[in-house]
Residue, then its C-alpha position, 0 to 999 in steps of 0.5 A: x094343684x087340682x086342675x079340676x077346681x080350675x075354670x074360665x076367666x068368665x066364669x071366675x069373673x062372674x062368681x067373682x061379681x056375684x060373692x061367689x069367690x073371694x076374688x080371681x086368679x091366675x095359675x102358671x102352667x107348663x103350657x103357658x107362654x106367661x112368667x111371673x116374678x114374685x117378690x116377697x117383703x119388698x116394700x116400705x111398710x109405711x109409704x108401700x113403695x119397693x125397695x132395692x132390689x125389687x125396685x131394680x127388678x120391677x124396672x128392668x122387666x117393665x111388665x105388669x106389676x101388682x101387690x097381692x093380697x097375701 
């Protein structure tokens, strides 16, 4: 990764608002307090809801939960 390309919420938010960028991000570093969990094809393809075990997981973290783009 190239912390160079990296900016503040701001201005990503601002360049975000303005079709600057395709949208914002978030990258994990070793000197943030943050995990993330990522989970991949572990929904239902037709009613989009998670299936076991990343219902089970999501549950038992109880945290921020979202679908990427990807």
């Amino acid at each position: 990764m190239d912390d160079r390309t990296w900016t503040s919420l701001e201005r990503a938010l601002e360049y975000a608002a303005i079709g600057t960028a395709d949208g914002v991000g978030f990258v994990f570093t070793a000197t943030d307090p943050l995990v993330g969990v990522d989970l991949d094809d572990c929904r239902d393809p037709e009613t989009g809801e998670p299936l076991e075990p990343a219902s089970s997981i999501i549950e038992q973290l109880d945290s921020f939960t979202e679908v990427s783009p990807s």
